[in-house]
C-alpha positions, -999 to 999 in steps of 0.1 A, spaced: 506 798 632 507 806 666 484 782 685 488 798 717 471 831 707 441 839 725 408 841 707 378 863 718 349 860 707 310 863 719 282 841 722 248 856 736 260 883 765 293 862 772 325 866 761 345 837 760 385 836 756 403 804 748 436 794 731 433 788 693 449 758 697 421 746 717 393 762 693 408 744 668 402 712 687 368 715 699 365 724 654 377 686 649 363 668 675 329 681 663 338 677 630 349 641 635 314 632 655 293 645 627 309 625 601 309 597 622 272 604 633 263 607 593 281 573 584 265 551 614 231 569 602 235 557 567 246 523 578 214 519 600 194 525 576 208 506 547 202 474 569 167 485 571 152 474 542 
């Protein structure tokens, strides 16, 4: 997999360009914050009985 290809795509009237390497990224790092977001929710409100 070539991580340094570029990747167009558009969102509203701009197109954007960025290295799939870097899409791939931004993918995890969002992913990663929503689990973590989900677990400290369901944490909070176990203690909230």
């Amino acid at each position: 997999m070539d991580l340094n290809r570029i990747v167009k795509f558009k969102i509203g009237k701009e197109d954007w360009e960025m290295p799939l390497g870097v899409l791939l990224l931004l993918g995890g790092i969002s992913l990663l914050l929503i689990v973590g977001g989900l677990y400290m929710g369901f944490k909070f409100g176990e203690n909230m009985q």
